[in-house]
C-alpha positions in Angstrom: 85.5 128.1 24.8 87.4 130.8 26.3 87.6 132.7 29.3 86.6 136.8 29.9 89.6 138.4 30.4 89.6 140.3 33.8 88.7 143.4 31.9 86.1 142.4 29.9 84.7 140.6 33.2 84.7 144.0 35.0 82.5 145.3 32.0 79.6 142.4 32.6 80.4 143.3 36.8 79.3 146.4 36.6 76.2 146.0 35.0 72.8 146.9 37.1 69.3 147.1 35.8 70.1 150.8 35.4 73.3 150.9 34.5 73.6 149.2 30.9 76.9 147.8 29.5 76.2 148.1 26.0 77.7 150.0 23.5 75.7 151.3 20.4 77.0 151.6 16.8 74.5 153.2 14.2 75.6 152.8 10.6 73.2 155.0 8.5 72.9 153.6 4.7 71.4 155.5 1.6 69.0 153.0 -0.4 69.4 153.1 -4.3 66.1 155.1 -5.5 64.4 151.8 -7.2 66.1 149.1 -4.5 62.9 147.9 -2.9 64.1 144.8 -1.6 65.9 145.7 1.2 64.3 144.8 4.4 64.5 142.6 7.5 64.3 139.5 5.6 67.0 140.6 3.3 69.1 142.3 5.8 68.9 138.9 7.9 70.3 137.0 5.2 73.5 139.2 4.6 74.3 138.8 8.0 73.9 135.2 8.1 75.9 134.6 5.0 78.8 136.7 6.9 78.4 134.7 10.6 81.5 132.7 9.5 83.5 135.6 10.0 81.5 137.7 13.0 83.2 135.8 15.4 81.9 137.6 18.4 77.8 137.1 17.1 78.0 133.8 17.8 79.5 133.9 21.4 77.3 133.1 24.3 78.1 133.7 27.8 78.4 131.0 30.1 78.6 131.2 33.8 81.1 129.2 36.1 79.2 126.9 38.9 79.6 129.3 42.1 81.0 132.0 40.2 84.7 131.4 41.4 85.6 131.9 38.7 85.2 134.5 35.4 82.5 133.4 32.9 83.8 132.1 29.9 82.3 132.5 26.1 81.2 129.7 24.0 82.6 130.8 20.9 80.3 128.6 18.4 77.0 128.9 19.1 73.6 129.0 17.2 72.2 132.3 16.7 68.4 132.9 15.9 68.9 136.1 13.8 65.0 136.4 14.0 65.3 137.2 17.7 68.8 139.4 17.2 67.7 141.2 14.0 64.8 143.4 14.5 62.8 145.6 12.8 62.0 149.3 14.1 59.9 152.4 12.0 60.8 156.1 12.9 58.3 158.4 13.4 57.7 161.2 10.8 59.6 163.2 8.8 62.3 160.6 9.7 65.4 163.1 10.4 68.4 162.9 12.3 65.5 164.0 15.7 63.4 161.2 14.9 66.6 159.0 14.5 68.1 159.9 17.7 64.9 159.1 19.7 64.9 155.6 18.5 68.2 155.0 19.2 67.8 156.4 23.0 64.4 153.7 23.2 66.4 150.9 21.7 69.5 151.6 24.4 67.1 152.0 27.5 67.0 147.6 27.5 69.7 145.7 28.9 70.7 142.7 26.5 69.2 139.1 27.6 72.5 137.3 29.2 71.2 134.0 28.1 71.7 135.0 24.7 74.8 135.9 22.3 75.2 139.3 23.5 74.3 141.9 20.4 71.2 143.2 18.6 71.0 144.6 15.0 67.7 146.5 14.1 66.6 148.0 10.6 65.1 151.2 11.3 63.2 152.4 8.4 61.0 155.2 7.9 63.8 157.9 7.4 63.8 160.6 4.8 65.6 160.8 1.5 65.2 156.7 0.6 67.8 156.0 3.8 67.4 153.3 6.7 69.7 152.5 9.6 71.2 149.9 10.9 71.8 150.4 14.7 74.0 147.6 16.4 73.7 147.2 20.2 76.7 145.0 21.6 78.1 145.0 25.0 80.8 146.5 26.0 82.3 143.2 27.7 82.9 141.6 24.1 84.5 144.5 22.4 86.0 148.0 22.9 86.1 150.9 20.3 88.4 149.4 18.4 87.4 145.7 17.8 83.8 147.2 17.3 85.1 149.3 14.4 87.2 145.7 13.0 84.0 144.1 13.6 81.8 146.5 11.6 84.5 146.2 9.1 84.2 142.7 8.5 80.1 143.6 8.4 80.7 146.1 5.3 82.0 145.9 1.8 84.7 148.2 1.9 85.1 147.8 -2.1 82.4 148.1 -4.4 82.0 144.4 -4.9 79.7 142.5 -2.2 81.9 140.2 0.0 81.6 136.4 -0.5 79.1 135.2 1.8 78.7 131.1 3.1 75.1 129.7 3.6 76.4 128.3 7.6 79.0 128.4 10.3 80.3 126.5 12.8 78.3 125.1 15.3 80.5 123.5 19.1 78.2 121.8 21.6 77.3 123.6 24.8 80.5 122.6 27.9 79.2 119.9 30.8 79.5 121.6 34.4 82.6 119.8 34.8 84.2 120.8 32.2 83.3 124.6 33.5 84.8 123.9 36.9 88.0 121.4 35.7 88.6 124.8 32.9 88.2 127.5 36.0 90.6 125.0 38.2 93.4 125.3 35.8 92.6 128.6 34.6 93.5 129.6 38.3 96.3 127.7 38.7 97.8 129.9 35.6 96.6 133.1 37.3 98.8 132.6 40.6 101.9 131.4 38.1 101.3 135.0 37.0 101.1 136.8 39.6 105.3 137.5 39.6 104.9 138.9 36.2 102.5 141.6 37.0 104.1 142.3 40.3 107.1 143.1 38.1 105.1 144.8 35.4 103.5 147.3 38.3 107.6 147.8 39.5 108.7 148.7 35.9 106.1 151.3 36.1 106.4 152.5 40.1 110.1 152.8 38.8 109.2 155.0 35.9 107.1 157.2 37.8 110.1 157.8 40.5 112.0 158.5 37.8 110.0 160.8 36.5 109.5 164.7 37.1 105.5 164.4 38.0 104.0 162.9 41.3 102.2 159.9 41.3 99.3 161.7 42.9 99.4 164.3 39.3 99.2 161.0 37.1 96.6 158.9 38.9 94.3 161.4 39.8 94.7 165.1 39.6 91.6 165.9 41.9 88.1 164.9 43.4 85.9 165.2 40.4 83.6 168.0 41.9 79.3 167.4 42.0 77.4 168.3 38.6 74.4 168.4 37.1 75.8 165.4 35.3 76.4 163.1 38.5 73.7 161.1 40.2 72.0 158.1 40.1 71.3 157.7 36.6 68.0 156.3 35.5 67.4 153.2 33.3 65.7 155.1 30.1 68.4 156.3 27.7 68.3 159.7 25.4 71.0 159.9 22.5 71.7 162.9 20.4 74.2 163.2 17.1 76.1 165.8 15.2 78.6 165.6 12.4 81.3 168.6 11.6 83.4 168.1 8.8 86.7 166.3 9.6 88.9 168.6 7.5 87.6 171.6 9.4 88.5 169.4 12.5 91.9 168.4 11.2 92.2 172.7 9.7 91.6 174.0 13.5 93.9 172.0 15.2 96.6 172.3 12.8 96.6 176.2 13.1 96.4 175.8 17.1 99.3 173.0 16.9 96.7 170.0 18.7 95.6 167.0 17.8 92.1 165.9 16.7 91.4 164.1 20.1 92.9 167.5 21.7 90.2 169.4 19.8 87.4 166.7 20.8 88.4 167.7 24.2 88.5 171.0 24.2 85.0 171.4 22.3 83.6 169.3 25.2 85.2 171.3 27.9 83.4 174.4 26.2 80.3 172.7 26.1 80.3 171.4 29.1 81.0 174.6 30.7 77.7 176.1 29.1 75.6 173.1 30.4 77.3 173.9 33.8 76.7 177.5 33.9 73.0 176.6 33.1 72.0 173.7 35.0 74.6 174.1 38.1 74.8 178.4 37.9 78.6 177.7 38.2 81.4 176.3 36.1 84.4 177.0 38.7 86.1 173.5 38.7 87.8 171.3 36.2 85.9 168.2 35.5 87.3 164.8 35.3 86.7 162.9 32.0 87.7 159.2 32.0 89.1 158.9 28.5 89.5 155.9 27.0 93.0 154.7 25.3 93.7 151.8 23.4 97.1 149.9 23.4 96.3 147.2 20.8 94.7 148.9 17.0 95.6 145.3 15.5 92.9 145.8 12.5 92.5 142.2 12.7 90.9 142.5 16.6 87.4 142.1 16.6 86.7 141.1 20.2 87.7 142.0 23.9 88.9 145.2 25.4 92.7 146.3 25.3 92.5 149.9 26.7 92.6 151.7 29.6 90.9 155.0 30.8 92.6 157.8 31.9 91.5 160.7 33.7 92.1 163.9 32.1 91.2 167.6 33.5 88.6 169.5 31.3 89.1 172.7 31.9 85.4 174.0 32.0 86.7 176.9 34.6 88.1 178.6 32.1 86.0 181.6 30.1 88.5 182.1 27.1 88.0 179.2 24.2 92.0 179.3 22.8 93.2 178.8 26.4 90.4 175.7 27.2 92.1 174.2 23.7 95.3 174.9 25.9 94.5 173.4 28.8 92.8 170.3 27.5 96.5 169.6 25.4 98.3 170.2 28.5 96.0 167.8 30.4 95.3 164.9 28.0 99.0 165.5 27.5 99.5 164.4 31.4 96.9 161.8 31.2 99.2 160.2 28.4 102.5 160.8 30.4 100.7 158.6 33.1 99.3 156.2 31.1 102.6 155.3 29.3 104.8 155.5 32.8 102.5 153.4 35.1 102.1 150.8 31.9 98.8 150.6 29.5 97.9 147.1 30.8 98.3 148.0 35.0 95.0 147.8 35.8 93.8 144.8 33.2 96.5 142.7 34.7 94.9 143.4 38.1 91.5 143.3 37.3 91.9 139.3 36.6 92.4 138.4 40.0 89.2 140.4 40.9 86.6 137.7 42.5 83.1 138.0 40.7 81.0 137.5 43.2 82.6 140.8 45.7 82.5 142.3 42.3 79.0 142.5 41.4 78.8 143.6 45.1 80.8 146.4 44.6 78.9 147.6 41.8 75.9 147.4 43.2 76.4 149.1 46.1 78.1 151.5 43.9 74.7 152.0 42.0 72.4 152.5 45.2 74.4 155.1 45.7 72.1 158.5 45.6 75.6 160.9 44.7 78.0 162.1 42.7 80.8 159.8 40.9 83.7 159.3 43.2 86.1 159.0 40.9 84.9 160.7 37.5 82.4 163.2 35.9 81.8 161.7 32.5 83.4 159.5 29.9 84.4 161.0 26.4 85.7 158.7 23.6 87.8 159.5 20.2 87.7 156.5 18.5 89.4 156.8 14.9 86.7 154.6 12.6 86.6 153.3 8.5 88.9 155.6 6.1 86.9 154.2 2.8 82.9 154.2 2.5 81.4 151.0 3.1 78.7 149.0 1.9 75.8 146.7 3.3 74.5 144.5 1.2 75.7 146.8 -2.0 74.3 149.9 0.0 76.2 153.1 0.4 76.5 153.9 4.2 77.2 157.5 4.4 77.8 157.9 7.9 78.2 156.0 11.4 78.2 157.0 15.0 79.2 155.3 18.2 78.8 155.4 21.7 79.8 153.8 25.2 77.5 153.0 28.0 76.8 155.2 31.2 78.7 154.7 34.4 77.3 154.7 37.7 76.6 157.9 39.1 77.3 159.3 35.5 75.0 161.0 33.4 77.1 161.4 30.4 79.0 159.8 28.0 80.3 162.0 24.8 81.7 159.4 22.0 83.1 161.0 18.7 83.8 158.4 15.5 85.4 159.7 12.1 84.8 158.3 8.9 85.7 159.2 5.7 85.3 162.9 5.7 83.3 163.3 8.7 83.4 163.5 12.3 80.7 162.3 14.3 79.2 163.4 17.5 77.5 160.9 19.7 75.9 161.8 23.5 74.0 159.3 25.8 72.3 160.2 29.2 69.6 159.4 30.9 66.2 160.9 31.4 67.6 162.9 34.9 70.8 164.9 33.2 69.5 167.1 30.9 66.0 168.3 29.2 67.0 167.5 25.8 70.3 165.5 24.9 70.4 167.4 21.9 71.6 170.7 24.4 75.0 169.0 24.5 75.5 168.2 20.7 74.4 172.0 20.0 76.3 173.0 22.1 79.7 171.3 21.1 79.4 172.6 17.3 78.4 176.1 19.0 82.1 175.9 21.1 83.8 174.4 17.8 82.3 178.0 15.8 83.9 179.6 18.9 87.3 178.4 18.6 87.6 178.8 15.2 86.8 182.6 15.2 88.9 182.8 17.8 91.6 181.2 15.6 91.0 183.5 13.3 89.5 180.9 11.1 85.9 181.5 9.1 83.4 180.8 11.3 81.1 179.2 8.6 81.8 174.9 8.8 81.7 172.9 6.0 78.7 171.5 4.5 79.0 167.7 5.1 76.4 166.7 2.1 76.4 162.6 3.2 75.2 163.3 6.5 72.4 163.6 7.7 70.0 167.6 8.4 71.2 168.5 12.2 68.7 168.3 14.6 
């Protein structure tokens, strides 16, 4: 057993029936021309020969008696992979479309509490002898990072199969008093710690003073102004994907002097300010993206969250595409500056003396709420994923894509994932945001185009031959 840390208890708090805390990972795998035997059966064996090492599959949540105290995993548990691997068929032709739709069904269900909280389904049905596998795992048991060790573990990275084992460990399910006698001392810890984040929230208060900005420029540049993007979001999900090549990714912002996450950025500043000139007739505001940033990339972390978000300006006010890539350095460059001054960990520390119960009150009200996002616009994610191509089963996966869950009052969430040579566009939003998710992904290669000519780079992008048609 082990206890939610306060930031992976937030995640589960803020869960409503139409705000889902799941993340999604989609690995899709190219099937050798005569491999027939590839299907649910086959695919539930080679994750159960690998259980022994997919820690997280085989945790189940367990709530404290009166909540006073947060949940806590049973690490050991059995799993039934008949109920947590499933099978799903796309319609025809089966391209990246058809994909993409079944992914946005499969992420409009919340996850059943009472079980180990994932789902794997084999979507088959897609053209040119390829099926998918699409993980659904929430967000309280792993961030970006842990989910990318995770899938790791999941894959052959080498051309040999891993070594599976035909079981796994088993623990029996904790008594009630055991629960209550584990929160007891488990609070008693909490208060001895309270000097040592009080003095970790100085250090920072300290470095801020210190510092040339305002604390006011660091925490929260401005009022994230009403979108087309910001309302109450619906339960149903719609997901759209893209891939650009990474090289023309890594070209572009080696010629403008900014990083890749500075280019993810700035694409989605230009997108975004298309989307707002169509849907709102006015793009006249920076938006504020919550952008996630993780301060532990242990590759042997496969569970919990260690990251923080930080708001950053997008500057979709701004007509010209070189001085949007501009801005967005300057910005995530602040966001960063904050980050590192107030300390990575401020708010997780904090967040573990946050009650549950006045929690999942907050959030809820939070949810009812018929208006914009108080505090952000969207969330966007750069999340660096595998280097070398992996394998499932002995099948080639030739690309993956990721994204987080939507936010209260937030219609949008923009997750990019590269691997190998690629770099891979994921959007989520609900059925109210926009007419076709797809508008956004087009619309982010269409600003990428932009600032390339405008780099004086060719226009034409690089054909990424694993991948997927585009929509």
């Amino acid at each position: 057993m082990k206890r939610l840390s306060g930031w992976d208890a937030i995640l589960l708090y803020s869960e409503t029936p139409n705000v889902h805390m799941h993340t999604l990972k989609i690995a899709v795998i190219e099937l050798d021309a005569d491999r027939q035997g590839f299907d649910i059966d086959a695919f539930r064996r080679v994750i159960h020969s690998r259980l022994y090492k997919l820690d997280p599959f085989r945790y189940q949540l367990v709530d404290i008696p009166g909540k006073f105290h947060h949940p806590m995993w049973r690490e050991n548990c059995e799993v039934d992979l008949n109920y947590h691997i499933r099978p799903w068929t796309v319609a025809a032709p089966g391209g990246r479309r058809q994909l993409d739709e079944a992914i946005g069904e499969i992420a409009s269900t919340a996850l059943d509490r009472s079980r180990p909280l994932w789902e794997l389904y084999l979507v088959d049905g897609l053209a040119n002898n390829r099926i998918a596998v699409v993980g659904k795992i929430h967000h309280a048991l792993a961030d970006g990072v842990a989910s990318a060790n995770l899938m790791a573990r999941g894959m052959d990275l080498t051309a040999d199969p891993q070594a599976g084992q035909d079981s796994y460990r088993t623990d029996a399910a904790p008594t009630a008093g055991e629960l209550v006698w584990s929160a007891f001392r488990d609070h008693l810890r909490q208060v001895g710690r309270i000097p040592a984040t009080v003095g970790y929230t100085a250090q920072g208060m300290r470095r801020v003073r210190r510092s040339s900005r305002k604390l006011s420029q660091l925490t929260q540049p401005f009022t994230p102004p009403p979108t087309f993007m910001n309302h109450r979001v619906t339960a149903e999900r719609r997901f759209a994907t893209a891939t650009l090549a990474l090289a023309d990714v890594k070209a572009t912002g080696k010629a403008l002097g900014v990083t890749i996450n500075d280019m993810v950025l700035a694409i989605s500043a230009g997108a975004l300010r298309k989307l707002s000139l169509r849907y709102d007739g006015h793009a006249d505001h920076p938006l504020l993206a919550s952008v996630p940033m993780s301060y532990d990339f242990s590759p042997d972390r496969i569970s919990g969250n260690k990251f923080s978000g930080v708001l950053v300006a997008l500057p979709v006010d701004v007509d010209d595409a070189l001085e949007r890539v501009r801005k967005a350095k300057e910005a995530a460059n602040l966001g960063k500056e904050g980050y590192e001054l107030l300390g990575p960990e401020l708010v997780s520390k904090w967040a573990a003396y946050l009650p549950p119960k006045a929690a999942e009150s907050m959030f809820e009200k939070l949810d009812a709420l018929d208006g914009q996002n108080k505090v952000l616009n969207l969330n966007i994610s750069n999340v660096p994923g595998p280097r070398e191509r992996g394998r499932v089963g002995g099948a080639l996966v030739t690309e993956i894509y990721s994204v987080g869950p939507l936010t209260a009052g937030s219609g949008v969430n923009i997750t990019v994932w590269s691997y190998v040579d690629q770099l891979n566009i994921s959007v989520l939003t609900d059925t109210a945001t926009v007419d076709d998710p797809h508008e956004i992904t087009t619309a982010m290669v269409e600003e990428f185009v932009a600032i390339r000519a405008a780099a004086g780079l060719p226009a034409e992008l690089t054909d990424v031959p694993t991948a997927m048609a585009p929509a």
